[in-house]
C-alpha positions as MATLAB code, in Angstrom:
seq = 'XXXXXXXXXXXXXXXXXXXXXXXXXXXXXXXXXXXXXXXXXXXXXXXXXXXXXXXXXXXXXXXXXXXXXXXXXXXXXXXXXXXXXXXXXXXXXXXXXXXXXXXXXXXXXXXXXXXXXXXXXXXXXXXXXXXXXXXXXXXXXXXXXXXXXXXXXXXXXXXXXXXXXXXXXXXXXXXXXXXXXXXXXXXXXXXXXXXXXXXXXXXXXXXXXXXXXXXXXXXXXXXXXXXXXXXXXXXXXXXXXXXXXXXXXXXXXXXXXXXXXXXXXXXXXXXXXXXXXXXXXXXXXXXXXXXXXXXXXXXXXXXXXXXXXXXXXXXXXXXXXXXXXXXXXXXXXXXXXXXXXXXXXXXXXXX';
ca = [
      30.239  -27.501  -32.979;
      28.732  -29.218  -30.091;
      30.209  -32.641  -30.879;
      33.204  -31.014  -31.102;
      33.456  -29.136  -27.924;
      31.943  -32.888  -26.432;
      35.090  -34.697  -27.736;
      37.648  -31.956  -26.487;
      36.453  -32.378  -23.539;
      36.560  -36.259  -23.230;
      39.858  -36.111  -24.508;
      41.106  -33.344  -21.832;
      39.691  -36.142  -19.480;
      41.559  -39.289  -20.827;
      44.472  -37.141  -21.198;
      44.446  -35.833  -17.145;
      43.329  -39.053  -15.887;
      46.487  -40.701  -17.618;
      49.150  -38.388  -16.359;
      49.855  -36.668  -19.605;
      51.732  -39.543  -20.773;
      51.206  -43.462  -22.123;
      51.253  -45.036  -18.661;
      50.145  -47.961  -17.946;
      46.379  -48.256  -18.177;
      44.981  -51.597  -16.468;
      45.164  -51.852  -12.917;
      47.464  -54.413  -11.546;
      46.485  -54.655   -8.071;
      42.664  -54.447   -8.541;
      42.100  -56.019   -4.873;
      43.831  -52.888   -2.698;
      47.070  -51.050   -2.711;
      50.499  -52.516   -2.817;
      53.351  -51.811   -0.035;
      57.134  -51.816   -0.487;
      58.402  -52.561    3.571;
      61.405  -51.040    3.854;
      63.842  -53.269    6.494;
      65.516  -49.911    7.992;
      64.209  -46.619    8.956;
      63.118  -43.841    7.494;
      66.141  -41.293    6.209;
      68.757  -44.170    5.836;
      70.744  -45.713    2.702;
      67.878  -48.131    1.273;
      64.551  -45.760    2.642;
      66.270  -42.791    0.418;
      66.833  -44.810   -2.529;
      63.675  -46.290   -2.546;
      61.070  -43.582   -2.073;
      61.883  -41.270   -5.637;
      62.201  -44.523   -7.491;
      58.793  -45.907   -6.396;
      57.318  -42.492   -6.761;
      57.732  -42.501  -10.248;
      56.887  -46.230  -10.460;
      53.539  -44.896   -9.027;
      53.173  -42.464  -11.350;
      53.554  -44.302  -14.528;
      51.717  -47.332  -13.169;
      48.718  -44.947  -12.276;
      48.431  -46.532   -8.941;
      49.458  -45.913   -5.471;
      52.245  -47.712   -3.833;
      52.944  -47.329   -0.078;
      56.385  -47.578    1.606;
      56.917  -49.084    5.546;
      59.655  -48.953    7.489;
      60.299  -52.140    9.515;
      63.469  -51.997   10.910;
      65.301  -54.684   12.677;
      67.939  -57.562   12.555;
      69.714  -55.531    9.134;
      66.037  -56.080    7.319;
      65.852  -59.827    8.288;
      62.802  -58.818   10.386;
      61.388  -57.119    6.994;
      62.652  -60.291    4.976;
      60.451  -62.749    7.151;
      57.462  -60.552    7.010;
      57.108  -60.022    3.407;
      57.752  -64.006    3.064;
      54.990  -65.111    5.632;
      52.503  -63.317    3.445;
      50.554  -64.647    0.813;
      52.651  -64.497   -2.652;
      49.925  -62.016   -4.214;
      52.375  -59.570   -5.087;
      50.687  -57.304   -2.995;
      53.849  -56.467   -0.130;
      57.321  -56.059   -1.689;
      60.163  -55.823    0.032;
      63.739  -53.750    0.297;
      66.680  -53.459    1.578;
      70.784  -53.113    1.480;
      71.840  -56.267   -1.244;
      74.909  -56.781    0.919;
      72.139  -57.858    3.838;
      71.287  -61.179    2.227;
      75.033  -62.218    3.108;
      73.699  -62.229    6.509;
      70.079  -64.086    6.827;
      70.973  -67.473    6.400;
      74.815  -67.187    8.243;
      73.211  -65.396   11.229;
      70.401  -66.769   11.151;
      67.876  -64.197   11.108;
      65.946  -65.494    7.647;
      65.792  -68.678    5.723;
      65.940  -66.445    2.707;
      68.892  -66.299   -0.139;
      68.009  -64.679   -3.586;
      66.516  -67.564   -4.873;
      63.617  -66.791   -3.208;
      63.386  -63.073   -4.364;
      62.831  -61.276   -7.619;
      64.669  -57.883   -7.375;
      64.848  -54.522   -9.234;
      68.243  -52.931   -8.306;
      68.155  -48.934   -9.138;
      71.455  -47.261   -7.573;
      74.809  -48.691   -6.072;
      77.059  -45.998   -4.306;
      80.257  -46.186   -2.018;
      79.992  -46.326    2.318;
      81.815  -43.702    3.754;
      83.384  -43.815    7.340;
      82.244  -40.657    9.227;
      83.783  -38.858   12.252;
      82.663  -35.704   13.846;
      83.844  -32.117   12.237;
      84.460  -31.157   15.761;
      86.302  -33.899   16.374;
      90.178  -35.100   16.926;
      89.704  -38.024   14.299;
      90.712  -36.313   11.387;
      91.889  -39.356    9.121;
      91.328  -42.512    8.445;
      94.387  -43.844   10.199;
      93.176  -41.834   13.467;
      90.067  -43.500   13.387;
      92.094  -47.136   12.822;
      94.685  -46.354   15.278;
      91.878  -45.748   18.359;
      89.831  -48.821   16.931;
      92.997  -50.664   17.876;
      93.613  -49.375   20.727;
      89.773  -49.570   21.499;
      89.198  -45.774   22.663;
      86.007  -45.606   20.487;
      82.880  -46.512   19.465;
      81.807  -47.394   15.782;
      78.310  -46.775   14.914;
      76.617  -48.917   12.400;
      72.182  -49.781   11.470;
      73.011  -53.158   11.585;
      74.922  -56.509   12.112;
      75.196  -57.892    8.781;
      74.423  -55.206    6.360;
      76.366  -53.798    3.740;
      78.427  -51.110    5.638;
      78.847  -53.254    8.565;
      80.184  -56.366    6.564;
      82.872  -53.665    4.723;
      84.115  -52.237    8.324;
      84.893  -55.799    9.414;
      87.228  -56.510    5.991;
      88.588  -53.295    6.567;
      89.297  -54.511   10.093;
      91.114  -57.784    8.902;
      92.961  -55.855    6.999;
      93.866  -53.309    8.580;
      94.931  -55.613   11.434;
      91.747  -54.530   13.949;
      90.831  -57.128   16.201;
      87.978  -56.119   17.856;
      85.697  -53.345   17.233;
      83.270  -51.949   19.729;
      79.889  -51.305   17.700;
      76.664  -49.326   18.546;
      73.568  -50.186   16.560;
      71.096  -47.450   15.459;
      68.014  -48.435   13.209;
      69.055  -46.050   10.204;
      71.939  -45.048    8.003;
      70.891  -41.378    8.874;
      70.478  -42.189   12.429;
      74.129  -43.422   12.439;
      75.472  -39.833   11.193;
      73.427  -37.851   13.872;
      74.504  -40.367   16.451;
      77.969  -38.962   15.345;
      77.098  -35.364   14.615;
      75.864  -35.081   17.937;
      78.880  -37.016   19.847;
      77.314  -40.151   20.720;
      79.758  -42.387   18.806;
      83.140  -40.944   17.864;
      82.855  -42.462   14.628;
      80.702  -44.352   12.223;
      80.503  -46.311    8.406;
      77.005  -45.637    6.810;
      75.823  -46.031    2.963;
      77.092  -42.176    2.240;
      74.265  -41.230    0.261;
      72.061  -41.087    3.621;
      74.672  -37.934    4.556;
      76.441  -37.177    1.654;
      74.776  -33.351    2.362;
      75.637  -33.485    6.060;
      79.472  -33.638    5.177;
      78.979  -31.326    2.246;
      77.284  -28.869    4.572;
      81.074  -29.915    6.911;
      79.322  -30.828   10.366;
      80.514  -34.494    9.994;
      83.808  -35.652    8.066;
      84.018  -38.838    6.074;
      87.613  -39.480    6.125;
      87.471  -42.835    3.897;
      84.979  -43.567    0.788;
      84.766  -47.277   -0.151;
      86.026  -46.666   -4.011;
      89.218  -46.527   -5.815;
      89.392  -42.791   -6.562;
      88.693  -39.998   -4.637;
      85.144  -38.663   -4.424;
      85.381  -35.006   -4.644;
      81.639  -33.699   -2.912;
      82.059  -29.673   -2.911;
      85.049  -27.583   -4.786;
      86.711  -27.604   -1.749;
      86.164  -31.133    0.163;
      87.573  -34.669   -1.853;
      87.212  -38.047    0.006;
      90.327  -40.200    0.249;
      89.376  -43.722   -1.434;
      89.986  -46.967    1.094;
      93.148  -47.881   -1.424;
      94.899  -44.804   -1.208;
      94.339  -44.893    2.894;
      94.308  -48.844    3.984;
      97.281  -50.849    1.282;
      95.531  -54.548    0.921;
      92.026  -53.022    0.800;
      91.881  -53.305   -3.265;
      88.829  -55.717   -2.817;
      86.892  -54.017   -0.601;
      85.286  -51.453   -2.765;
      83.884  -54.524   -5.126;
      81.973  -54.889   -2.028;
      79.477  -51.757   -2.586;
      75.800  -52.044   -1.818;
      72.933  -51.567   -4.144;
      69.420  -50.665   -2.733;
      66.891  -53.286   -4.746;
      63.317  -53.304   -4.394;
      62.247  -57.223   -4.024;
      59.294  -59.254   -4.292;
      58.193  -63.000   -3.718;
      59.977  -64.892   -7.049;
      56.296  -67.134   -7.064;
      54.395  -63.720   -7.237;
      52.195  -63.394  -10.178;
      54.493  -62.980  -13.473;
      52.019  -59.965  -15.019;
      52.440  -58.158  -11.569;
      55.879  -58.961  -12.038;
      56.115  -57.806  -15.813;
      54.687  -54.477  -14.861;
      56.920  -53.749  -12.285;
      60.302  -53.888  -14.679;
      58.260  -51.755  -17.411;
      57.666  -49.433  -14.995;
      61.512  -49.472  -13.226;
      63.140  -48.977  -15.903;
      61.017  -45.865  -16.991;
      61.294  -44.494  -13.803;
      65.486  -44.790  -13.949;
      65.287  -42.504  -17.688;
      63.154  -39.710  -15.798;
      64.913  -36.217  -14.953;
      64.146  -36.523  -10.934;
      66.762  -39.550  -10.568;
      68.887  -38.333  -12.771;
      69.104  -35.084  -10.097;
      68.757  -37.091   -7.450;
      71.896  -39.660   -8.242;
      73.731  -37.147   -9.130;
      73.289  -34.960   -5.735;
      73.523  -38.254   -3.620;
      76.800  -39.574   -5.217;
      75.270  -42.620   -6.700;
      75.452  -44.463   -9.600;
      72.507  -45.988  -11.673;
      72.873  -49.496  -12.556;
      69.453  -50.577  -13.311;
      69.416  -54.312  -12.838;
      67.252  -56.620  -13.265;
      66.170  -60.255  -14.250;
      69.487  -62.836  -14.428;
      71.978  -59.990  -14.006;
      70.551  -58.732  -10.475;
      70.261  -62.514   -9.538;
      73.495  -62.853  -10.652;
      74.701  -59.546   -8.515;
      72.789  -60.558   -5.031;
      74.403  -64.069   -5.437;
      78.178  -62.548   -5.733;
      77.106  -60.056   -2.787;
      75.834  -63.255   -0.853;
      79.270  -64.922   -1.497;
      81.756  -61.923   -1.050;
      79.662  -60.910    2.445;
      78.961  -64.232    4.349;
      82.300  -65.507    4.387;
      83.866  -61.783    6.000;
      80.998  -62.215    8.350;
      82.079  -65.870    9.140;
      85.562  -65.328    8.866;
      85.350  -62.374   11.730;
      83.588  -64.698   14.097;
      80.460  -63.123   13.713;
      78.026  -65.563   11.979;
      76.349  -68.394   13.959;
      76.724  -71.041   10.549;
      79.308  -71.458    8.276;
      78.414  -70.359    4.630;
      79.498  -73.534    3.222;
      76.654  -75.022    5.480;
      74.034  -73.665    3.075;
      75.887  -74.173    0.005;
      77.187  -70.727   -0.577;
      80.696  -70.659   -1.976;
      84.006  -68.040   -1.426;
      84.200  -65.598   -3.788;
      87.181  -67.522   -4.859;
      84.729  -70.217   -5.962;
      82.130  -68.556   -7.154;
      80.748  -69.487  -10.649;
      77.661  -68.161  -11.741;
      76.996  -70.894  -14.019;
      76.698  -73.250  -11.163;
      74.894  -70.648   -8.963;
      72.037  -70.099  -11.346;
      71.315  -73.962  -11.116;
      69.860  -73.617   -7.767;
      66.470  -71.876   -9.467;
      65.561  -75.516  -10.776;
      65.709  -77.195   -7.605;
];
């Protein structure tokens, strides 16, 4: 009976100390605990999207992983960190996808995605937000007084994904200048605009999809091609029903990946995809996409190379073509979307 009672109990150990569930049992970061740096602050587009997923990535790992924020230059500041560290796997690195258009163009980091391996979780729609309070009740207000420059457009970043889409949707809507405040934050940029410091402002929408739910701030354009209906009683306008010519812009959406040195060790590597993809199947993101308007794509190996080199092409030549990117993409070898062939990207990993 005593045996017995002695191998209950070791088993109620093993079974607590794993979580209740066949995690992963062998520590891979036996030297200290791993970081993600996040390049934007806490409460925006990419800090919100990363946090649940690495969470659960904790969890089933059976180790703890620590997020940053490091704000600064749209996550180049993050980029160049994370790179000027030894490739240990130990510091990871995330941002917006649509931000590597802008390292090497603006030159802010050397980096491209060959450097990176990424795990890409969510992709979701920007939103252009005005005040409830406000006289900027549609989209073609908020065009109409960028035109005539009356107002100010509040972004987190030159260079990152909502940024890049309000300068398309400036070339074609026939905007020549726009008069942009910086904030370091998605979430920042929708209280800037709640509380009347810009009149209006494009930010990733899941960082205030609740704050224009809850109808203190309006988002008067969503960048997809149907509406996005957010309570029984409020539906977004899509860019193509508001802005003709703007088909293309929605192809444009952001995802949120969570990166890491390509030469970091392969097992770290390994573990990190077994765990990511458990962590997309669990009932927390599941809630969570659904309540922030996102969509789970779940990429990873070739395919999110393949989807950070499209982003790279579609967002470096709007930023070039609007006059705001110190080189020329075609300087580094990055081709118009026009041009792009994956098949001929992909080469670049073997030299």
């Amino acid at each position: 009976m005593k045996k017995l009672v002695s191998i209950t109990a070791i088993a109620l150990v093993l079974a607590l100390a794993l979580g209740g569930a066949a995690f992963a049992a062998d520590k891979i970061w036996a030297k200290g605990t791993p970081t993600v740096i996040v390049g934007f602050g806490a409460g925006g587009g990419t800090d919100t999207s990363v946090r649940p997923m690495i969470v659960l990535m904790s969890k089933y790992l059976g180790e703890t992983i620590n997020v940053a924020n490091m704000p600064g230059a749209a996550s180049a500041v993050a980029a160049e960190h994370v790179l000027g560290l030894p490739a240990d796997g130990y510091t990871m690195f995330a941002t917006g996808s649509g931000c590597f258009g802008g390292f090497k163009v603006k030159e802010t980091s050397n980096s491209g995605w060959v450097e990176w391996t990424s795990w890409h979780p969510f992709q979701g729609p920007a939103a252009i937000l005005t005040s409830a309070k406000g006289d900027l009740k549609t989209f073609g207000d908020v065009a109409k007084a960028l035109k005539e420059g009356k107002i100010n457009m509040g972004v987190s970043g030159f260079g990152n994904g909502p940024h890049v889409i309000m300068q398309a949707i400036a070339e074609v809507a026939g905007i020549d200048k726009i008069n942009y405040v910086t904030f370091d934050g998605d979430r920042s940029v929708a209280t800037a605009v709640l509380a009347g410091e810009v009149e209006a402002g494009i930010v990733t929408f899941s960082s205030a999809i609740d704050m224009a739910q809850a109808g203190t701030i309006r988002a008067v354009a969503v960048m997809m091609k149907e509406p996005m209906k957010i309570t029984d009683t409020i539906t977004i306008d899509p860019i193509v029903k508001v802005l003709p010519g703007s088909d293309k812009i929605p192809d444009l959406g952001e995802t949120w990946p969570i990166c890491i040195r390509r030469d970091a060790p392969k097992e770290i590597k390994d573990k990190i995809t077994e765990a990511f993809h458990w962590a997309l199947k669990q009932p927390e993101i599941l809630d969570y996409t659904k309540k922030k308007g996102l969509n789970i794509v779940g990429l990873t190996g070739e395919d999110a190379d393949r989807f950070i080199s499209l982003q790279i092409s579609g967002y470096s030549w709007v930023l070039y073509n609007a006059k705001m990117a110190e080189k020329s993409p075609a300087d580094f070898g990055i081709p118009k979307l026009a041009d792009w062939k994956w098949e001929t990207e992909k080469k670049k990993l073997t030299k």
